[in-house]
VEXBABA-96045 format. One record per residue (C-alpha): residue number from 0; x, y, z. Coordinates in Angstrom, 1 decimal, padded with zeros to 4 digits. Example, Ala and Ser with C-alpha at 12.3 -4.5 7.8 and 13.67 -1.06 7.14 Angstrom:
BEGIN
<0 <012.3 -004.5 007.8>>
<1 <013.7 -001.1 007.1>>
END
This chain:
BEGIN
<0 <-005.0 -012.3 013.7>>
<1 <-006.1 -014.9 015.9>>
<2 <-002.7 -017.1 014.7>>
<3 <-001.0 -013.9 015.8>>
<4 <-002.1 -013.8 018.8>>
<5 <-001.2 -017.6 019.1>>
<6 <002.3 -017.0 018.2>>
<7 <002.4 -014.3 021.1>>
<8 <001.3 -016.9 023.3>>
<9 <003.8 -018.9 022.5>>
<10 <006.8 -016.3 022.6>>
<11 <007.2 -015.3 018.9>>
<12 <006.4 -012.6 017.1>>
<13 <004.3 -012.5 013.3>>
<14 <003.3 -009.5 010.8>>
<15 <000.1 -009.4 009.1>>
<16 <-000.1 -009.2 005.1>>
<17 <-002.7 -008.5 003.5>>
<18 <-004.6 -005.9 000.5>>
<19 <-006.9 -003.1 001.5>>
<20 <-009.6 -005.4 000.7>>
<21 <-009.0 -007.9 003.2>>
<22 <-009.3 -005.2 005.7>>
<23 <-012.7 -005.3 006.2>>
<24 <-012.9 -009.4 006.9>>
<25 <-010.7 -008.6 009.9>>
<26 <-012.4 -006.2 011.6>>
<27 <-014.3 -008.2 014.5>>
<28 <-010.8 -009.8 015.2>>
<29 <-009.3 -006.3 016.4>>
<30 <-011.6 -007.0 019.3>>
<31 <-009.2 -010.1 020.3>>
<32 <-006.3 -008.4 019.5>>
<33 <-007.4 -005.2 021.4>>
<34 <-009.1 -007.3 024.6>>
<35 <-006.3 -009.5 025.0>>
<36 <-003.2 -006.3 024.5>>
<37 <-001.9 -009.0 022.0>>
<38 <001.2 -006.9 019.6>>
<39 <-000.2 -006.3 016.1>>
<40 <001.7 -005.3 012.9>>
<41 <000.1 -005.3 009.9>>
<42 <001.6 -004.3 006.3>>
<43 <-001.9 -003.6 004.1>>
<44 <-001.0 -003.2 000.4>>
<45 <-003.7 -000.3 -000.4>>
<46 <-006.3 -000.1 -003.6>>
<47 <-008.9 002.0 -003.9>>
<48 <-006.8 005.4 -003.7>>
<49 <-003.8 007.1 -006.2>>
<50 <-004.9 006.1 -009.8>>
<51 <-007.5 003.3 -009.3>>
<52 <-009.0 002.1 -012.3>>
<53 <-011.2 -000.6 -010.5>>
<54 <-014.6 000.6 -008.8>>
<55 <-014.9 -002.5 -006.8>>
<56 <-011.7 -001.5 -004.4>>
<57 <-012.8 002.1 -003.8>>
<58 <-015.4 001.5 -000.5>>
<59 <-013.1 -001.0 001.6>>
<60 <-009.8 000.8 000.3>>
<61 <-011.5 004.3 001.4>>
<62 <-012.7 002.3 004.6>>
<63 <-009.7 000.9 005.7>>
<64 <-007.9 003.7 007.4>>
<65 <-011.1 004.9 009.3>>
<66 <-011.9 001.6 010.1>>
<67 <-008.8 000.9 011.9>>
<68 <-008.5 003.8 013.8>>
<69 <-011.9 003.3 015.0>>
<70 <-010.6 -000.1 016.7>>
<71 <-007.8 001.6 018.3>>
<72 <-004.6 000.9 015.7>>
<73 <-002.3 003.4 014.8>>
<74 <-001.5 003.8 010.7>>
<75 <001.2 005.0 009.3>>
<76 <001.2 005.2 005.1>>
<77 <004.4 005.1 003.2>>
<78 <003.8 006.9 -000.4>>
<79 <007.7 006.7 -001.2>>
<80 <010.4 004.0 -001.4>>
<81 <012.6 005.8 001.0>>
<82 <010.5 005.7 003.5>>
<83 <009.7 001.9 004.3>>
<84 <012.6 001.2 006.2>>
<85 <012.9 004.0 008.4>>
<86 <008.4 003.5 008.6>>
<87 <008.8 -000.4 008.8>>
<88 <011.4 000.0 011.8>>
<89 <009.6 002.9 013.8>>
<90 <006.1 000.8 013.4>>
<91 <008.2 -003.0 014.4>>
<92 <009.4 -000.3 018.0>>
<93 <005.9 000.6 018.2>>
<94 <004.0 -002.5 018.6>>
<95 <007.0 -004.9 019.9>>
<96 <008.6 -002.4 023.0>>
<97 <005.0 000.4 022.9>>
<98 <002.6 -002.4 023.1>>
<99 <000.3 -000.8 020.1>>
<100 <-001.4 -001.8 017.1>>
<101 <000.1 -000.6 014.0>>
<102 <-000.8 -000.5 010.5>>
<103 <002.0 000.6 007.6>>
<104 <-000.4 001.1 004.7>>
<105 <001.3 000.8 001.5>>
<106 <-000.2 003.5 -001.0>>
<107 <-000.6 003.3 -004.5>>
<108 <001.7 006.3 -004.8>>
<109 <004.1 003.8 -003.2>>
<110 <003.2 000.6 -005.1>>
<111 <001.7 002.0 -008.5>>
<112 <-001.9 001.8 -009.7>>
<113 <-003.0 -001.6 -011.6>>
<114 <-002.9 -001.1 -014.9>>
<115 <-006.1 -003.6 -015.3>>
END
C-alpha cells in the first residue's frame, strides 16, 4: 500500500494483488491510504468461502470483507466470469475519477475451491 501511495506521488497509478489471507497484514496501512486520500484498487483472490476444504483460511477470508468496510473501502465481489470486466472497469472509475477505495474480491464461486 505504502508503494501505492508512492506511485501516486509520483503521477502513476498501481493495483493491489493479493489472497484473502493477506488481507489482514494490511489493515493498519488503510490508515495511510485513508489519511492521505491516496486511490486504492485492490483485486483480493478470496478463500475461506464457496467449497473450502482448508480450516486455516476460514477467519481472515470471513474477515476480509468486514474488515474493509470497517476502514472505509468499498467491495465489490465478482462470483461469475462475465462479470470482471464490466466489475474491473466500474471499480478502475471508482477509485481513479471518484477518489474511493475499492476492493473487487474474487470468490471461489468465481475462481473454484482448491481441491487440496
Amino acid at each position: 500500500m505504502a508503494l501505492l501511495a508512492g506511485a501516486d506521488l509520483g503521477g502513476a497509478r498501481g493495483v493491489l494483488l493479493m489472497q484473502s489471507s493477506g488481507t489482514g497484514n494490511c489493515v493498519n496501512m488503510l490508515s495511510l491510504i485513508k489519511s492521505g486520500h491516496f486511490p486504492l484498487l485492490t483485486l483480493v483472490s478470496m478463500r475461506g468461502d464457496f467449497g473450502e476444504g482448508n480450516p486455516w483460511q476460514y477467519p481472515m477470508g470471513q474477515a476480509v470483507e468486514p474488515v474493509l468496510k470497517a476502514m472505509g473501502v468499498i467491495c465489490l465481489r465478482i462470483e461469475a466470469p462475465e462479470d470482471v470486466v464490466p466489475t474491473v472497469t466500474a471499480a478502475l472509475t471508482m477509485v481513479f475519477q471518484g477518489g474511493n477505495a475499492v476492493a473487487v474480491l474474487l470468490t471461489q464461486r468465481l475462481l473454484g475451491a482448491k481441491a487440496f
